[in-house]
Biopython code that builds the backbone (N, CA, C, O; Angstrom):
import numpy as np
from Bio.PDB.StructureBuilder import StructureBuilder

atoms = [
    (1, "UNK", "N", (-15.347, -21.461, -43.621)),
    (1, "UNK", "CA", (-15.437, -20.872, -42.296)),
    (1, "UNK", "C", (-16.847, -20.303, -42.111)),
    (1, "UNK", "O", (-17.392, -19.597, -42.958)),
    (2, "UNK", "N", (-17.410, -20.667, -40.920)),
    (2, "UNK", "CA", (-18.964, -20.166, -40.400)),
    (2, "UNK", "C", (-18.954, -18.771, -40.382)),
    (2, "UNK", "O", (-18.131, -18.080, -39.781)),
    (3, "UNK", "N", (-20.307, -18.200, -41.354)),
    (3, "UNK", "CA", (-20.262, -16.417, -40.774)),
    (3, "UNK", "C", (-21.922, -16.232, -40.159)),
    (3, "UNK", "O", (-23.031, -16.697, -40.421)),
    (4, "UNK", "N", (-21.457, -15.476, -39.410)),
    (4, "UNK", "CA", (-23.394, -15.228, -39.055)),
    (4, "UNK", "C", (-24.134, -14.880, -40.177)),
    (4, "UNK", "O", (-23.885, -14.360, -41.265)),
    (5, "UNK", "N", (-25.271, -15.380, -39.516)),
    (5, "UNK", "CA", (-26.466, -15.103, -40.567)),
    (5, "UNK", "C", (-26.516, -13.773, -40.414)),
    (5, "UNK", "O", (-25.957, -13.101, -41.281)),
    (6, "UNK", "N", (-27.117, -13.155, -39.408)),
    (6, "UNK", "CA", (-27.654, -11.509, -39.199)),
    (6, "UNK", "C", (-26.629, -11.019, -38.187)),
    (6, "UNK", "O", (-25.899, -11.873, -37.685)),
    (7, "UNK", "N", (-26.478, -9.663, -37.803)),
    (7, "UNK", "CA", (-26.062, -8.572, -37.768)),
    (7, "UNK", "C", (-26.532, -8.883, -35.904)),
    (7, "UNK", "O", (-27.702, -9.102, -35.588)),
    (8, "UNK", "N", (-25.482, -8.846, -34.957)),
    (8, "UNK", "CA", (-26.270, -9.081, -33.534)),
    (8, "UNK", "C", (-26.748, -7.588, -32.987)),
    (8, "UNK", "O", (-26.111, -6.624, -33.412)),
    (9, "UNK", "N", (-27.493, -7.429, -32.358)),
    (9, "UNK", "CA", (-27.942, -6.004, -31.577)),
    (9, "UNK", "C", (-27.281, -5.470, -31.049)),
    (9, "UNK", "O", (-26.258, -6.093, -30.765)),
    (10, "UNK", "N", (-27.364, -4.036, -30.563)),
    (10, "UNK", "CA", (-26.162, -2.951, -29.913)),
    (10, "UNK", "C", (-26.528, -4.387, -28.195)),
    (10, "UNK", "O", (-25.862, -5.260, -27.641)),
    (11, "UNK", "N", (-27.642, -3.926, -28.069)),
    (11, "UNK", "CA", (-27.674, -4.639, -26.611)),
    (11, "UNK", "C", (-27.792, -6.177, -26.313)),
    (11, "UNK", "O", (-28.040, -6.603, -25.185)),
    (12, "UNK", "N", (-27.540, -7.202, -27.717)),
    (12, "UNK", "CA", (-27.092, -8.215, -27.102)),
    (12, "UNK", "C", (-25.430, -8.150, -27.226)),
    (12, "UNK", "O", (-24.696, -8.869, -26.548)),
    (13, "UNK", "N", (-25.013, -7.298, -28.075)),
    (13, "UNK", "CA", (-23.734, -7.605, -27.448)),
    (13, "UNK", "C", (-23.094, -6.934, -26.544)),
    (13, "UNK", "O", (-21.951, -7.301, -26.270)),
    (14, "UNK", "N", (-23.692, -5.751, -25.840)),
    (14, "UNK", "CA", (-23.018, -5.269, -24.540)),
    (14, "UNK", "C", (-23.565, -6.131, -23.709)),
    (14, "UNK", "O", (-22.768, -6.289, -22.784)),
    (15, "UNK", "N", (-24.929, -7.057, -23.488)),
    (15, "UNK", "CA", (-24.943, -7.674, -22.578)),
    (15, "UNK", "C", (-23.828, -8.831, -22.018)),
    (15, "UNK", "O", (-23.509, -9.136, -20.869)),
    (16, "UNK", "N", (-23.208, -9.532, -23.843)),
    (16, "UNK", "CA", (-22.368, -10.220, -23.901)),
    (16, "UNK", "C", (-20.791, -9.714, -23.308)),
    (16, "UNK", "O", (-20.073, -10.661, -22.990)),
    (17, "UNK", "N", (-20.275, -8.529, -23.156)),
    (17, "UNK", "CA", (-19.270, -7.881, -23.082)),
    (17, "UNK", "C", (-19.821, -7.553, -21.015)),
    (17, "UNK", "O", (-18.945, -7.598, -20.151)),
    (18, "UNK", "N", (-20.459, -7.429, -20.859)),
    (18, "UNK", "CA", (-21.023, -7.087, -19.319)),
    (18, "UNK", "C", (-19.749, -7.474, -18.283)),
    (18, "UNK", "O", (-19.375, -6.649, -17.450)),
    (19, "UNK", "N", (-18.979, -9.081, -18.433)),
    (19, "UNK", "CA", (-18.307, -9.512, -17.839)),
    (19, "UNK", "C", (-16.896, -8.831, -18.005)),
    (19, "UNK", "O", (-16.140, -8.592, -17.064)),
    (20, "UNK", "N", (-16.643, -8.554, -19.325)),
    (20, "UNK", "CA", (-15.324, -8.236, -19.595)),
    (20, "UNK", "C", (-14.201, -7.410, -19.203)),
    (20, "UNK", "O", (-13.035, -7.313, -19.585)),
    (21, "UNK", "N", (-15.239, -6.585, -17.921)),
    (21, "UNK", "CA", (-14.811, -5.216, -17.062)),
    (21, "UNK", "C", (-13.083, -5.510, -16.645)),
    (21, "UNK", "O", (-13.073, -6.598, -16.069)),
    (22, "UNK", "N", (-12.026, -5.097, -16.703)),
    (22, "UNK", "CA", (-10.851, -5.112, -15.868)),
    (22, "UNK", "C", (-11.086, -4.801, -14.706)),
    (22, "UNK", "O", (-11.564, -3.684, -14.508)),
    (23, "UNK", "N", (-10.749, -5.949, -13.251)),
    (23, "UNK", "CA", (-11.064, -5.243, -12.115)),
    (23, "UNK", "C", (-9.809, -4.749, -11.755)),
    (23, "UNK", "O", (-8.787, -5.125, -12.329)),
    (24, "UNK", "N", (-9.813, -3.793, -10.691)),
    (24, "UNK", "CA", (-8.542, -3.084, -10.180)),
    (24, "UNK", "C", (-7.790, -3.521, -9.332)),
    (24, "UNK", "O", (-8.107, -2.994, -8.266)),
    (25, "UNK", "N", (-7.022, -4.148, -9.211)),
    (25, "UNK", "CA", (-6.216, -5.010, -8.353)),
    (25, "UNK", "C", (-6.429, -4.867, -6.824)),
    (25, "UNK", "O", (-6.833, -3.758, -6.474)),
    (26, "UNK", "N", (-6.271, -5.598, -6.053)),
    (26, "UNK", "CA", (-6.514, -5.694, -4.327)),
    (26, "UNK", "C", (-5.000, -4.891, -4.110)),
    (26, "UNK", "O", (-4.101, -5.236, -4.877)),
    (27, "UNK", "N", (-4.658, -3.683, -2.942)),
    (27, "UNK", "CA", (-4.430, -3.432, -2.612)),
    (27, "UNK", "C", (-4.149, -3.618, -0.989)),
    (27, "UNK", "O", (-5.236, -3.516, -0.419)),
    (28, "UNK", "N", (-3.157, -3.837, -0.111)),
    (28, "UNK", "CA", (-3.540, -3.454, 1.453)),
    (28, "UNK", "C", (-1.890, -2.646, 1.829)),
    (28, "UNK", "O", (-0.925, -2.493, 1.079)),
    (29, "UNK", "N", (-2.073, -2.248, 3.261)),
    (29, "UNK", "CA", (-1.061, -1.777, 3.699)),
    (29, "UNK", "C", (0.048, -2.705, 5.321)),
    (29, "UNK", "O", (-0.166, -3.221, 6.417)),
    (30, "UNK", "N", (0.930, -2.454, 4.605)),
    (30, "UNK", "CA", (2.065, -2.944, 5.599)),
    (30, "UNK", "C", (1.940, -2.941, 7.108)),
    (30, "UNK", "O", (1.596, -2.044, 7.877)),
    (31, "UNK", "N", (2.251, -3.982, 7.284)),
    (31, "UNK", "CA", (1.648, -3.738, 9.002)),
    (31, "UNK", "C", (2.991, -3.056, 9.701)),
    (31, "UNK", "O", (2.763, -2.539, 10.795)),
    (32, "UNK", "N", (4.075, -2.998, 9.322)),
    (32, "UNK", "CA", (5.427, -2.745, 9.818)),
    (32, "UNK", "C", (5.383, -1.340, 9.125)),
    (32, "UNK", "O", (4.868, -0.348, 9.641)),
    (33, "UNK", "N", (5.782, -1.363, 8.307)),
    (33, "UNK", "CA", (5.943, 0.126, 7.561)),
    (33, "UNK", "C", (4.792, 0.868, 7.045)),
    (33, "UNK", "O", (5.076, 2.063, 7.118)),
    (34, "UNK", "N", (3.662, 0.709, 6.575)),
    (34, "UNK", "CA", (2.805, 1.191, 6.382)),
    (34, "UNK", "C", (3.053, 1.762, 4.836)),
    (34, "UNK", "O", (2.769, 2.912, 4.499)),
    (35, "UNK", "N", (3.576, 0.859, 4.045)),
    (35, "UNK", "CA", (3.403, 0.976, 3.052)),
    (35, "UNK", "C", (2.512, 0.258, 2.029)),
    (35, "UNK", "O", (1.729, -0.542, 2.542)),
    (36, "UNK", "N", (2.455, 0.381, 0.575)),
    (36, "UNK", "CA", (1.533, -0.026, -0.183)),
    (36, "UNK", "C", (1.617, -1.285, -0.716)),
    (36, "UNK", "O", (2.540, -1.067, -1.500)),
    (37, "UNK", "N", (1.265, -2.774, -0.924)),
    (37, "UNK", "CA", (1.760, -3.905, -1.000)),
    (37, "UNK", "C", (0.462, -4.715, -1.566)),
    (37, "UNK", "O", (-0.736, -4.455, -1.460)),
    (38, "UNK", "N", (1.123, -5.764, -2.191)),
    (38, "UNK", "CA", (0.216, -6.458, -2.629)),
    (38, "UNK", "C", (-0.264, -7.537, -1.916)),
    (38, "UNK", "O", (0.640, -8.337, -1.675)),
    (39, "UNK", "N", (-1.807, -8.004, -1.301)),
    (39, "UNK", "CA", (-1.978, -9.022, 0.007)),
    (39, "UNK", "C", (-1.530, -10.160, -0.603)),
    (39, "UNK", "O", (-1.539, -10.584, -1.759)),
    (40, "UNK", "N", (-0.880, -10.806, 1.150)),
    (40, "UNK", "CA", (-0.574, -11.749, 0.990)),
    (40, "UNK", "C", (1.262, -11.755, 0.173)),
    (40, "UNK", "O", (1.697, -12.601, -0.608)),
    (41, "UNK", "N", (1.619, -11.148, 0.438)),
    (41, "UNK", "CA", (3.223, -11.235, -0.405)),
    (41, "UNK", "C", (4.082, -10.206, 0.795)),
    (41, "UNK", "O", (3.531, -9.329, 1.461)),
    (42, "UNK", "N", (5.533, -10.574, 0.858)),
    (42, "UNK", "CA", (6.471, -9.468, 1.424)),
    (42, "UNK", "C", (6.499, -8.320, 0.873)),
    (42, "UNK", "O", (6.247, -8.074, -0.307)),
    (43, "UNK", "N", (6.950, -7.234, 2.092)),
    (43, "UNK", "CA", (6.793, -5.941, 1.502)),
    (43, "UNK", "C", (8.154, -5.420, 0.920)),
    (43, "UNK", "O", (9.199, -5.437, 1.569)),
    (44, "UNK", "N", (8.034, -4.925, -0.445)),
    (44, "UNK", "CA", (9.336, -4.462, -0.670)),
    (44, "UNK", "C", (9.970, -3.654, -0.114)),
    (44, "UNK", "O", (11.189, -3.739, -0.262)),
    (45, "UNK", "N", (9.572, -2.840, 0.516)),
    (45, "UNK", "CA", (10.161, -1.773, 1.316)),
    (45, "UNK", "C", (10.892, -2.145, 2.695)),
    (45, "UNK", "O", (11.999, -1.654, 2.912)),
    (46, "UNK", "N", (10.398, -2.856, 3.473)),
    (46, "UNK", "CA", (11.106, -3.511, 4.633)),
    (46, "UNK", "C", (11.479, -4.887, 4.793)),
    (46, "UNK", "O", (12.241, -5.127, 5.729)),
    (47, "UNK", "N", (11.145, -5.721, 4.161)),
    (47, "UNK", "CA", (11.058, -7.056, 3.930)),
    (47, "UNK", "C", (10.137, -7.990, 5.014)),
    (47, "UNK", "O", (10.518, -9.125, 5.303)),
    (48, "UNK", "N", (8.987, -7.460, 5.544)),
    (48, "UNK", "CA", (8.534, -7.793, 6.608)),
    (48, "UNK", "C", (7.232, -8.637, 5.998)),
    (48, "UNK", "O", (6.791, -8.126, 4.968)),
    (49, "UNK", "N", (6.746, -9.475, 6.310)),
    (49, "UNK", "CA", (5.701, -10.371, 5.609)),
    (49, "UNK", "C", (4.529, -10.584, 7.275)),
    (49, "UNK", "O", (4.676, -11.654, 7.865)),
    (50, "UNK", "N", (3.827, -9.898, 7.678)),
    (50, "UNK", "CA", (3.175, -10.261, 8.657)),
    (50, "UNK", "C", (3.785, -10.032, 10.346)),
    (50, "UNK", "O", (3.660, -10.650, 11.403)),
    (51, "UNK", "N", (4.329, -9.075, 10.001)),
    (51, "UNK", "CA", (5.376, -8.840, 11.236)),
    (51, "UNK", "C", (6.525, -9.024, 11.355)),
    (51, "UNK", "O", (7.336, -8.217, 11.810)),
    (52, "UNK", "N", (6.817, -10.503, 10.817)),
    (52, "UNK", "CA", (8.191, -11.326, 11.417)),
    (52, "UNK", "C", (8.887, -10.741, 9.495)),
    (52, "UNK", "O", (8.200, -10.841, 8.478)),
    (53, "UNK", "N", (10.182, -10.245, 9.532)),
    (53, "UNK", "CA", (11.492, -10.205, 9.182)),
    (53, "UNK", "C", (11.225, -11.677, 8.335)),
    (53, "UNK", "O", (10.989, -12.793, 8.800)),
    (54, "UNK", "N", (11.361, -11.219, 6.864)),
    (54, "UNK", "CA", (11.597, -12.654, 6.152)),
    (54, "UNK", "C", (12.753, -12.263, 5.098)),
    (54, "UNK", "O", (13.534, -13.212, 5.016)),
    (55, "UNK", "N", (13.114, -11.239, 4.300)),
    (55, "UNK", "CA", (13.893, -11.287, 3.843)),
    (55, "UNK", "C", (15.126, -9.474, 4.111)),
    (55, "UNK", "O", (14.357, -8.516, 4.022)),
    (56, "UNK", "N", (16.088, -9.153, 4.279)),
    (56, "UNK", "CA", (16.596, -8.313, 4.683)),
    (56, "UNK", "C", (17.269, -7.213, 3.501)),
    (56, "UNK", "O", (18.296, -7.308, 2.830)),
    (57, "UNK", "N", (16.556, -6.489, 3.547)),
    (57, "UNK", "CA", (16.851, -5.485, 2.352)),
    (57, "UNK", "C", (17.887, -4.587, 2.790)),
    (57, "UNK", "O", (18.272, -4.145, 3.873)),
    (58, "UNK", "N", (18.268, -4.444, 1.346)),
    (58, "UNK", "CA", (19.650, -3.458, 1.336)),
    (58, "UNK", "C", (19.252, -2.218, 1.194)),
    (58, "UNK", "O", (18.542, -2.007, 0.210)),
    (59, "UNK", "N", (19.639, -0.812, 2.285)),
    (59, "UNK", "CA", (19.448, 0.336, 1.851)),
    (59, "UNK", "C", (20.278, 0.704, 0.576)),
    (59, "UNK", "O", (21.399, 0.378, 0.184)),
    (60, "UNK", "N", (19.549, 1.298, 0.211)),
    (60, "UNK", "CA", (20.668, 2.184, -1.478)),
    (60, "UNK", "C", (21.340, 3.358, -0.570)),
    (60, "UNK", "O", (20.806, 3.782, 0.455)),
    (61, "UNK", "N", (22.593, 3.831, -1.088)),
    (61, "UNK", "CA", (23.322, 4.765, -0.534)),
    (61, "UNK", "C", (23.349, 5.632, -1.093)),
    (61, "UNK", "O", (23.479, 5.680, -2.316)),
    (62, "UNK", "N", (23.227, 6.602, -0.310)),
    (62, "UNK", "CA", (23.469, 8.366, -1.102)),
    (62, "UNK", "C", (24.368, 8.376, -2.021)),
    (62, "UNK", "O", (25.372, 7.696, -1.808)),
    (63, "UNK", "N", (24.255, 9.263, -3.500)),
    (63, "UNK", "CA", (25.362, 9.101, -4.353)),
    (63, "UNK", "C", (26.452, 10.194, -3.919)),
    (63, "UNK", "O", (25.838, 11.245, -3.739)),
    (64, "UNK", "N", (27.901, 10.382, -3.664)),
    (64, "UNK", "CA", (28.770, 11.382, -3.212)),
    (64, "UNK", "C", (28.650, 12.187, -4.243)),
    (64, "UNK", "O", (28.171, 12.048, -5.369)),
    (65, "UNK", "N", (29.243, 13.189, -3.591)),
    (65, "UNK", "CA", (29.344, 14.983, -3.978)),
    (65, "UNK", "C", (30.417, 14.802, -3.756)),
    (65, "UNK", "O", (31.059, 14.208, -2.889)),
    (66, "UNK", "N", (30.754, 15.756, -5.213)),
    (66, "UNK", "CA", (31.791, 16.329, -5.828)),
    (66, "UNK", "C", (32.298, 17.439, -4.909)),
    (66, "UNK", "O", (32.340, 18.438, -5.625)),
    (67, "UNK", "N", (32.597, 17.677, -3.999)),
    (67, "UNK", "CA", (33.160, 18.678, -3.473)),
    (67, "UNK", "C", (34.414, 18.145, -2.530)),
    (67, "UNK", "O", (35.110, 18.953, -1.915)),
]
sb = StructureBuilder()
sb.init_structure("model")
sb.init_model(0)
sb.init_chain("A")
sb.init_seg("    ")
for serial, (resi, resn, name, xyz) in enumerate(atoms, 1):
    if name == "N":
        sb.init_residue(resn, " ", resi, " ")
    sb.init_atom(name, np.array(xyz, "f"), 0.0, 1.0, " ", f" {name:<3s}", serial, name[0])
structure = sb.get_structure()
């Protein structure tokens, strides 16, 4: 198995690493609800994709009290 000859520099290898940044994901907001969503996809919260109603979500129901 190949090993390097010499030892690489602090700054050729951060130059090499330069790209490796994690970018932070695209974000936008709901045109119906004004919630937080990922572009380009339905919103989980209302099911609204660009205005028009594409898939119809179920509210969750209050859990009953014991009284």
């Amino acid at each position: 198995m190949p090993l390097p000859k010499r030892r690489h520099s602090n700054a050729r290898t951060r130059i090499r690493r330069a790209h490796d940044a994690l970018t932070v994901p695209g974000y936008t907001h709901c045109s119906h609800c004004d919630a937080v969503i990922r572009p380009h996809s339905i919103c989980d919260v209302c099911g609204h994709y660009k205005d028009k109603l594409m898939i119809k979500i179920k509210e969750k129901k209050a859990p009953k009290s014991k009284s």
